[in-house]
C-alpha positions as CSV (number, residue, x, y, z in Angstrom):
1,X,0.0,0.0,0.0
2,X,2.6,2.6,1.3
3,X,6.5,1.7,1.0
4,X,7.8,3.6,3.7
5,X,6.0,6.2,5.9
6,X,7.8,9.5,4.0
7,X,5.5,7.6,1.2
8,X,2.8,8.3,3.4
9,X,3.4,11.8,3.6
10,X,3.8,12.8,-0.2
11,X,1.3,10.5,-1.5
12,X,-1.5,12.0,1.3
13,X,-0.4,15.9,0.4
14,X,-1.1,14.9,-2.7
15,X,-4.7,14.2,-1.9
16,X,-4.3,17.6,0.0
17,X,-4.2,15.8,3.4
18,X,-1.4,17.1,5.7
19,X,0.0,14.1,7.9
20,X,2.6,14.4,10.7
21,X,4.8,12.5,11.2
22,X,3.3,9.9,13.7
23,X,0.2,9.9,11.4
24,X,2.1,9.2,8.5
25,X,4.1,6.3,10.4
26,X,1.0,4.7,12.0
27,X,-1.1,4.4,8.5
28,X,2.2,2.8,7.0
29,X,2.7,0.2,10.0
30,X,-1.3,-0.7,9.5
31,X,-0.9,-0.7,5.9
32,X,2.1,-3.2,6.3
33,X,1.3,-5.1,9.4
34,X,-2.4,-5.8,8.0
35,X,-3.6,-4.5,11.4
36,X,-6.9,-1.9,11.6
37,X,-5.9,1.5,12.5
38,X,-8.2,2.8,15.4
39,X,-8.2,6.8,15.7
40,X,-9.5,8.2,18.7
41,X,-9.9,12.3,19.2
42,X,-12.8,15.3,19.4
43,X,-14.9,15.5,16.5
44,X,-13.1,17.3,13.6
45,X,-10.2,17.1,13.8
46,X,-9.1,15.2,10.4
47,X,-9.8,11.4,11.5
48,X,-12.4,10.9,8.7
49,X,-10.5,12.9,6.3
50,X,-7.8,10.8,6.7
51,X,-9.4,7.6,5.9
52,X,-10.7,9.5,2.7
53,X,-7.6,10.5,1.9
54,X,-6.1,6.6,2.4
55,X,-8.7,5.7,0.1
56,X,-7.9,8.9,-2.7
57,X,-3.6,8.2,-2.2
58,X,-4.1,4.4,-3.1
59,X,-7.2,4.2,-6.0
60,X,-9.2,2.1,-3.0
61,X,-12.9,2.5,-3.0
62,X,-14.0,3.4,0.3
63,X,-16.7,1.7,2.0
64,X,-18.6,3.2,5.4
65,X,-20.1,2.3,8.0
66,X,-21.6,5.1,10.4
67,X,-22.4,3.6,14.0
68,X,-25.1,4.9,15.7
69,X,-26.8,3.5,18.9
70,X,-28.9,0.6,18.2
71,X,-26.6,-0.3,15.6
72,X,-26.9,-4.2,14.5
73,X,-25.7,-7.1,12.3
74,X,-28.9,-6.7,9.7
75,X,-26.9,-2.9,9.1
76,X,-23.5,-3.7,9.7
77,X,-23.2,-7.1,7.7
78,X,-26.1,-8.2,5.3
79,X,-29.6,-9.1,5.8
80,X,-32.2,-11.0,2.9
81,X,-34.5,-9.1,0.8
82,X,-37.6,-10.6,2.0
83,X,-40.1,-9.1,-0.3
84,X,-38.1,-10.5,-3.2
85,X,-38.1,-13.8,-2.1
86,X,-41.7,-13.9,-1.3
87,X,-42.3,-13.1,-4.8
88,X,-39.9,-15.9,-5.9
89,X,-42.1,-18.0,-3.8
90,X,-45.9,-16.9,-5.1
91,X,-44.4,-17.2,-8.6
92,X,-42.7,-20.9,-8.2
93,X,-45.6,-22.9,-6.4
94,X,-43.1,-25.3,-5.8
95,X,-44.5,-27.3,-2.9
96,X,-41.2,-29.2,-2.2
97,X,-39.8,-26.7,0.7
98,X,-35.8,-28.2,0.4
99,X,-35.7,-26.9,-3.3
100,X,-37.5,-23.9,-3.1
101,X,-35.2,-22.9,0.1
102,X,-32.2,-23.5,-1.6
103,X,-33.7,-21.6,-4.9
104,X,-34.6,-18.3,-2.3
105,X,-31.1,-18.4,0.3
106,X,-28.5,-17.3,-3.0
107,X,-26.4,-14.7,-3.5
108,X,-29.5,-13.0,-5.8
109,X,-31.3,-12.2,-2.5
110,X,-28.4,-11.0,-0.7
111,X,-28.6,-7.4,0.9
112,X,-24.7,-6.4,1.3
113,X,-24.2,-4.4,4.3
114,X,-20.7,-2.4,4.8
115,X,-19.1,-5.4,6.7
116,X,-20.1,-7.7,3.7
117,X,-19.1,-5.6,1.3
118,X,-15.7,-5.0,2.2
119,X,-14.9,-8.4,2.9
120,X,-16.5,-9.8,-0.4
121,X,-14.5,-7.2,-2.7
122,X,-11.7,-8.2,-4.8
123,X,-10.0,-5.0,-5.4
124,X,-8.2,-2.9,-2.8
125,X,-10.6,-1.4,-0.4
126,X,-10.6,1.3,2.8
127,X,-13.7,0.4,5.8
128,X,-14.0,3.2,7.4
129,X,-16.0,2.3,10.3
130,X,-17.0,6.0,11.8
131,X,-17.4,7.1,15.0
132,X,-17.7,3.3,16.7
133,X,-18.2,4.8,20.1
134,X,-21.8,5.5,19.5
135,X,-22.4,1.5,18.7
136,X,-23.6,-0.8,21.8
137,X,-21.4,-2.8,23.5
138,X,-23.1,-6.0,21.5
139,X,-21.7,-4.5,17.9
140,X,-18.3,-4.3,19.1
141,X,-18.3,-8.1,19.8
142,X,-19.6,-8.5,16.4
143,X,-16.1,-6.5,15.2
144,X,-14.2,-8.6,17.4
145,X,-15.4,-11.3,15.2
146,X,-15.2,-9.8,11.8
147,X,-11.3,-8.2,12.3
148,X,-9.8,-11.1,13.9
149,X,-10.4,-13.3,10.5
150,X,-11.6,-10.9,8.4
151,X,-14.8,-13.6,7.6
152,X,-18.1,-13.3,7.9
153,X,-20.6,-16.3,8.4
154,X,-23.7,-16.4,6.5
155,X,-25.8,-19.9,7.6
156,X,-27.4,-20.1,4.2
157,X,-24.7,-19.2,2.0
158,X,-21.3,-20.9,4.3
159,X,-18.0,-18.6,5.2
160,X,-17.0,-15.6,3.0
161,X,-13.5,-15.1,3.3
162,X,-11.8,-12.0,2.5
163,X,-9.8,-12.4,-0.1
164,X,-8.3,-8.6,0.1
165,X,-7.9,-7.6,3.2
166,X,-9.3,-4.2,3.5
167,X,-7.5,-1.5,5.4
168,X,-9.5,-0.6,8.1
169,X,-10.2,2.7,9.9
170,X,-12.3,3.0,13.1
171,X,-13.1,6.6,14.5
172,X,-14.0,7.8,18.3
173,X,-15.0,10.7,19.3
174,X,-14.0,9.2,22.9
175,X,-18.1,9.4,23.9
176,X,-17.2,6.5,25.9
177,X,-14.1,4.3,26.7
178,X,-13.9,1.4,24.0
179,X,-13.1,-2.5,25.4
180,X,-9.7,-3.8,25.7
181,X,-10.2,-6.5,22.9
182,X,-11.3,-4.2,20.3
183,X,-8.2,-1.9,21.0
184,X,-5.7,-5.1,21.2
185,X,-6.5,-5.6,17.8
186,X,-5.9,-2.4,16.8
187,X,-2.9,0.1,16.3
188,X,-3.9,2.9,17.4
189,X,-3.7,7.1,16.7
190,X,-5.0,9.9,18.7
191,X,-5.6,13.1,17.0
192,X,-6.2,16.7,18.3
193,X,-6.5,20.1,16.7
194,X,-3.7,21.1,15.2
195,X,-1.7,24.1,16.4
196,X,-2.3,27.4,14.6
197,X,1.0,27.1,11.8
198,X,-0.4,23.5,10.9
199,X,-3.5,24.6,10.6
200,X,-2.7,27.7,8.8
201,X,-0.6,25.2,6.5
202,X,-4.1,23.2,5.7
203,X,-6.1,26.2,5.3
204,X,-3.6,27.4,2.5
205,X,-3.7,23.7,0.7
206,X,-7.1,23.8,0.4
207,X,-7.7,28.0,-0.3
208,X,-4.5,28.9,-1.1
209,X,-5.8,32.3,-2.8
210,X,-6.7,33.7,1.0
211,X,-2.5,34.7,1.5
212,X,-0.3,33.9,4.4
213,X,-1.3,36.2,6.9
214,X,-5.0,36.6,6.5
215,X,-4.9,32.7,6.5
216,X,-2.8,33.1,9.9
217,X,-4.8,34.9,11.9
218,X,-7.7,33.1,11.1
219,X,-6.3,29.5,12.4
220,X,-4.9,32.2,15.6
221,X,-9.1,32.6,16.1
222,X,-10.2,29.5,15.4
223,X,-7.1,28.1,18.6
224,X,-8.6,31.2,20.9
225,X,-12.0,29.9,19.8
226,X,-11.3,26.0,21.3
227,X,-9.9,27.7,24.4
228,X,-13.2,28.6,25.2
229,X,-15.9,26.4,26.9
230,X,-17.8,26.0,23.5
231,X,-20.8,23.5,22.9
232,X,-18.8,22.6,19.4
233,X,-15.8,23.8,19.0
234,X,-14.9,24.8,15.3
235,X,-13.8,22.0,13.5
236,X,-11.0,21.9,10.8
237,X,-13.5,21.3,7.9
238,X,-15.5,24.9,9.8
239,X,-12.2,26.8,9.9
240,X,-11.5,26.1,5.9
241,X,-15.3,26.9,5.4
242,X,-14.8,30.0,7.1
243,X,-11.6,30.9,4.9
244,X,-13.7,30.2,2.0
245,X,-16.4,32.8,3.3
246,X,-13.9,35.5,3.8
247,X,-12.6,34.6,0.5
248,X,-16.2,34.9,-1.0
249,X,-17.0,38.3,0.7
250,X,-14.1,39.8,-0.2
251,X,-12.6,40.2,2.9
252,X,-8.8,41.1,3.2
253,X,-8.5,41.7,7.1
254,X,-9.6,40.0,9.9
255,X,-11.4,42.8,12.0
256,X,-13.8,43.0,14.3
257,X,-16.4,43.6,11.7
258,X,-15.5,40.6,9.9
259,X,-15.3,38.5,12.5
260,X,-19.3,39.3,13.6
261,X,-20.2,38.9,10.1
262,X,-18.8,35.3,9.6
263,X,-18.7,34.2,13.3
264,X,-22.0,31.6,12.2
265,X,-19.9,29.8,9.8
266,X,-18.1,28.7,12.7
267,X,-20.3,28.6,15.5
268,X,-23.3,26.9,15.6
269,X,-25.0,27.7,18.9
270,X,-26.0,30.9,20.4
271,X,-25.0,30.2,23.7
272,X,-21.5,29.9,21.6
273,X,-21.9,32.6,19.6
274,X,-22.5,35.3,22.3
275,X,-19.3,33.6,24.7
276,X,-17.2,34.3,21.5
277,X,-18.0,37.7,20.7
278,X,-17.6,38.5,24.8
279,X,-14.4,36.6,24.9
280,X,-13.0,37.9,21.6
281,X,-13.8,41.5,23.0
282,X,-16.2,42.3,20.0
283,X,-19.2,44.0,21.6
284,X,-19.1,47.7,21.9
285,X,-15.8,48.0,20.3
């Protein structure tokens, strides 16, 4: 996938993904040890990107799976198209059961899930399996299953085997403290925001037009911004939006003026908004 970890680098800022250099050497030791990669950090700070950007550096087609609460193996892995088969059933009126089971339980009825559909492609592939902290404690047993052979087990069909391993990226927001197993099989990454330079850095790959300095003391804002006690603290993905925006409007300077203009492409709550403006001495000024 990646021959050394200085690979990683280039071939990622090629995709316009800046990785450090533990990122870098992490998603190379995965890469080569086969192992999934298990990135854990607030939410946006770059650990979906970077799966995306796996995926866009290596010509992989990306498969997700977003976990939510509630979460189970009909979503995750694959579950029969009932309706389908019913019809296949009115329409034989086949009264031997044995042959019109085996006629219904085939691949042609098969709903692929994410899980499924990673492990039954034959080309290289990226799982990105998002934000697994939000999943019950009952689907990360199922993934215990799933990355320790990389097989799933359907009763009607027998044992899919993987027959490319997919590289595999799980996400946490850290919502709640994952279980030893799923992390032993893991190597893992935490993330954080960036400091202002690095972010100024990935503010100019993706709006390079915005210039140095204007670009500077807006990633300056957005760090003063995550100092505060915010309900969502601007993410990466926000701080770019907001370069775009100033780019948009015409806006050369970063002044107080143009900071309460495009302060709601940032913040999303009001509670937020009016701690900002207090904290960034805006009112009355």
């Amino acid at each position: 996938m990646f021959d050394t970890s200085d690979d990683v680098v280039a071939r990622l800022s090629a995709v316009d993904y800046l990785a450090g250099s533990a990122t870098a050497t992490t998603v190379f030791l995965a890469g080569r040890l086969g192992k999934p990669l298990l990135i854990e950090g607030p939410a946006g700070v770059g650990k979906t990107g970077l799966a995306q950007a796996v995926a866009a550096a290596t010509g992989a087609e990306l498969i997700r799976l977003q976990c939510y609460e509630g979460l189970d193996e009909s979503r995750a892995l694959y579950e029969w198209n009932y309706a389908t088969q019913l019809l296949r059933i009115q329409a034989g009126h086949d009264a031997d059961w044995q042959r019109t089971r085996a006629d219904i339980f085939t691949p042609e009825f098969l709903l692929e899930r994410p899980l499924l559909a990673a492990i039954r492609r034959e080309g290289p592939t990226v799982l990105l399996i998002d934000e697994v902290d939000k999943a019950d404690l009952e689907f990360e047993a199922l993934l215990l299953e799933v990355l320790s052979d990389f097989q799933i087990t359907v009763p009607e069909l027998g044992t899919v085997r993987a027959r490319h391993r997919p590289f595999v990226v799980l996400t946490s927001n850290a919502a709640r403290e994952l279980s030893e197993a799923l992390k032993r099989r893991c190597l893992y990454l935490h993330m954080d925001y960036p400091s202002p330079e690095r972010e100024r850095d990935i503010v100019l790959t993706h709006v390079p037009a915005l210039g140095e300095q204007l670009a500077g003391k807006l990633t300056e804002v957005a760090a003063a911004l995550r100092n505060l006690e915010l309900t969502k603290a601007p993410s990466i993905a926000e701080t770019i939006d907001w370069a775009r925006s100033l780019l948009a409007l015409g806006i050369d300077d970063l002044n107080d003026p143009a900071l309460e203009a495009t302060l709601g492409v940032v913040l999303k709550h009001p509670g937020d908004h009016e701690r900002a403006v207090a904290a960034l001495e805006l009112r009355g000024r």
